[in-house]
C-alpha positions in Angstrom: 142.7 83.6 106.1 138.9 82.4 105.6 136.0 84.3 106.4 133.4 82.3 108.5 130.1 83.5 109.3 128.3 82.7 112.3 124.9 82.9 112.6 122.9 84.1 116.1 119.7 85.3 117.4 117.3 84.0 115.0 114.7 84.4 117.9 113.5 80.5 117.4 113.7 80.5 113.5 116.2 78.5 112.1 118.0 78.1 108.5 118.3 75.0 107.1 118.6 73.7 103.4 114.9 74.0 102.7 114.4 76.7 104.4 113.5 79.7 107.0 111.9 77.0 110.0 110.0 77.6 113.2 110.7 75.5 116.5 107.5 73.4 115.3 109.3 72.5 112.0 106.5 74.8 109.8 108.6 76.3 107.3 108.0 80.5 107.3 109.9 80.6 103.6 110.6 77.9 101.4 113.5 78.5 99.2 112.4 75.9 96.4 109.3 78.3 96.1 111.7 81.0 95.1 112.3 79.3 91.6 108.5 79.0 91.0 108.0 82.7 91.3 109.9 83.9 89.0 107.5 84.4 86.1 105.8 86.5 88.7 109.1 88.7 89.8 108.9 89.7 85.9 105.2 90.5 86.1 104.5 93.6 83.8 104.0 96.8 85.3 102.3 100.2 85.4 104.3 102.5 83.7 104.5 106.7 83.9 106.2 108.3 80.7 107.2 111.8 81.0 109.2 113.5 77.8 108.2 116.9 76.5 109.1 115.4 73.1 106.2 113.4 71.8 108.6 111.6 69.7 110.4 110.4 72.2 107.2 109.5 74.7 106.3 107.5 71.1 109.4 105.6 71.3 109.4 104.7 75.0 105.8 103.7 74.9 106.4 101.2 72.0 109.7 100.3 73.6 107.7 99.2 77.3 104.5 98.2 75.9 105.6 95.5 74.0 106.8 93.5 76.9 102.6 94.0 78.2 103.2 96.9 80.3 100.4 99.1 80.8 102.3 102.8 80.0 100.6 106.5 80.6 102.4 109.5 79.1 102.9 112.7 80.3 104.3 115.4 78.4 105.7 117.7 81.4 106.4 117.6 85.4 103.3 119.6 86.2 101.3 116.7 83.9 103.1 113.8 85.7 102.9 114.5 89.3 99.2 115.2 88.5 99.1 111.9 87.2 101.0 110.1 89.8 98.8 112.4 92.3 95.7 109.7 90.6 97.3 106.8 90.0 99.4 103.9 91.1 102.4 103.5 88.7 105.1 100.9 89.4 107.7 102.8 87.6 108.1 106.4 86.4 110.7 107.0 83.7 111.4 110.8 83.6 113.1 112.9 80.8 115.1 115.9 82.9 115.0 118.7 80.4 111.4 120.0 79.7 109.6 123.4 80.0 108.2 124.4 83.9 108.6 121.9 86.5 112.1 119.9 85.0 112.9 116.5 85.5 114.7 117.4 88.8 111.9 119.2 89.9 109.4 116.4 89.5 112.0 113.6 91.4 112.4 116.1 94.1 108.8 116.2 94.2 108.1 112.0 94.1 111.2 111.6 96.9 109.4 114.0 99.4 106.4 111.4 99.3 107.9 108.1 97.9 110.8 106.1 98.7 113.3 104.8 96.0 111.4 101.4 96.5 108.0 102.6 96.9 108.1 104.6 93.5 111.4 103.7 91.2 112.4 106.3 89.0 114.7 105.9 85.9 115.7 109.3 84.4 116.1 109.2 80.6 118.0 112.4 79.0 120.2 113.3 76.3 122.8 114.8 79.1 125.2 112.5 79.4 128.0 114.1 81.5 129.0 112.4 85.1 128.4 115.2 87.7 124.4 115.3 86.0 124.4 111.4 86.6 125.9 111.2 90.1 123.1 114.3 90.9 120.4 112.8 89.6 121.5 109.4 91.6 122.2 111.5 94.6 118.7 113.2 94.6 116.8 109.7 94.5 117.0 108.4 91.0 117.1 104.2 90.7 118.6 104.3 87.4 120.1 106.7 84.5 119.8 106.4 80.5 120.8 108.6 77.8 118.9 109.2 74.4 118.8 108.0 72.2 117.4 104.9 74.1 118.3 101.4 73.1 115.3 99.1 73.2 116.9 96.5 75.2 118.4 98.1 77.7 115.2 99.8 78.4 113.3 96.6 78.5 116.2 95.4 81.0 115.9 98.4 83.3 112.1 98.1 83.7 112.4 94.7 84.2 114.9 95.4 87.1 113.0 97.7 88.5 110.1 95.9 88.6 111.8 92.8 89.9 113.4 94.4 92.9 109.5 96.0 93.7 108.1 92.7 93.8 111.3 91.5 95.8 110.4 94.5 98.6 107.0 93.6 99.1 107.8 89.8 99.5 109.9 90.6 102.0 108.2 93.0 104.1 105.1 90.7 104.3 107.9 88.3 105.7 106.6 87.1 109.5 109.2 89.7 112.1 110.5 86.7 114.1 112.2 86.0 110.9 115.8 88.1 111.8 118.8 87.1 111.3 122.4 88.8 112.4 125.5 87.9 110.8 128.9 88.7 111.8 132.3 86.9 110.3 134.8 85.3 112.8 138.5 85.5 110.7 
């Protein structure tokens, strides 16, 4: 059997090929816009490195500035969250392992005062096992890679992350009348 949705309560908004559209016919979202913008959903990005290993912070910083992000480096949690403490950073990508506050330490820190969209957080370690993973993701991570870091799948994480930023605050600067509820009719 086929799943149907129906649509209700759009509180006078209505969805049509074009578009999100008032009662006067003013459209609130235009979907052929949504094509337009995406150079700017790909935007480049302020960028927190934390690894104690200043090779590895090398790597990373090479890796993410050459698609024109703007990247600071940290080499420990006490150095980063004193750094995100100053700054605005789109994006933190955190090594777990290092000496005083660890990895773990420094998400735990970032959750209590950022959410998961507010302040992504990829966590990039040489541990590799699945219980460490699921923690991490558990405990507020966005993403997970493991060392030694492959240039393109760094460069597509960031990206992501970035992308799915910009997609949050596009949305929540959406006008409130715009709600719509789904259910499916079988």
């Amino acid at each position: 059997m086929r799943y149907r949705p129906t649509v209700f309560d759009f509180s006078g908004v209505s969805v049509c090929q074009y578009g999100w559209r008032t009662p006067s016919d003013k459209p609130l979202l235009n979907f052929s816009e949504l094509k337009e913008e995406k150079n700017i959903m790909s935007r480049s990005g302020n960028i927190l490195a934390v690894d104690d290993d200043v090779l590895n912070r090398g790597v990373i910083e090479r890796i993410v500035a050459r698609k024109g992000h703007s990247v600071t480096l940290a080499s420990d949690g006490k150095e980063a969250l004193h750094k995100i403490r100053q700054g605005a950073f789109d994006l933190v990508l955190l090594d777990i392992m290092m000496p005083g506050i660890d990895g773990l330490g420094v998400l735990r820190e970032i959750r209590q005062y950022y959410s998961m969209s507010a302040l992504p957080v990829i966590m990039v370690s040489a541990l590799n096992d699945s219980d460490t993973v699921v923690e991490l993701l558990n405990l507020g991570a966005n993403d997970y890679m493991t060392k030694p870091v492959d240039a393109k799948i760094l460069q597509a994480r960031v990206t992501t992350q970035l992308n799915v930023i910009n997609a949050h605050k596009k949305v929540s600067v959406l006008p409130e009348n715009v709600n719509q509820h789904i259910t499916f009719q079988y």
